[in-house]
N, C-alpha and C positions, 0 to 999 in steps of 0.2 A: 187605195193601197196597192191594187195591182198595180197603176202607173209606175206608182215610185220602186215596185218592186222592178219592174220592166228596165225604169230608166237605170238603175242599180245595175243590173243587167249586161245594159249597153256600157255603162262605164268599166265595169269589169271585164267586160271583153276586150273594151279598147285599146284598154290598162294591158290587159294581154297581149294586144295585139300588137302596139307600142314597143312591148317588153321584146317580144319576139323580133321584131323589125331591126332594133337597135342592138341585139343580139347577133342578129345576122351581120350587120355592118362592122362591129366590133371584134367578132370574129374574121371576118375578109378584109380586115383593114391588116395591113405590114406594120403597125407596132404590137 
């Protein structure tokens, strides 16, 4: 159970992390 909670985790950060990145590009992009 901890794993899966762990692994959950790491997808939810990445998911975040992801979110943010493409955020950033989308915002510094000219359209």
């Amino acid at each position: 159970m901890a794993f899966m909670n762990n692994a959950l985790d790491s997808v939810t950060c990445g998911t975040v992390l992801v979110n943010a990145v493409l955020r950033g590009v989308w915002l510094s992009s000219p359209l």
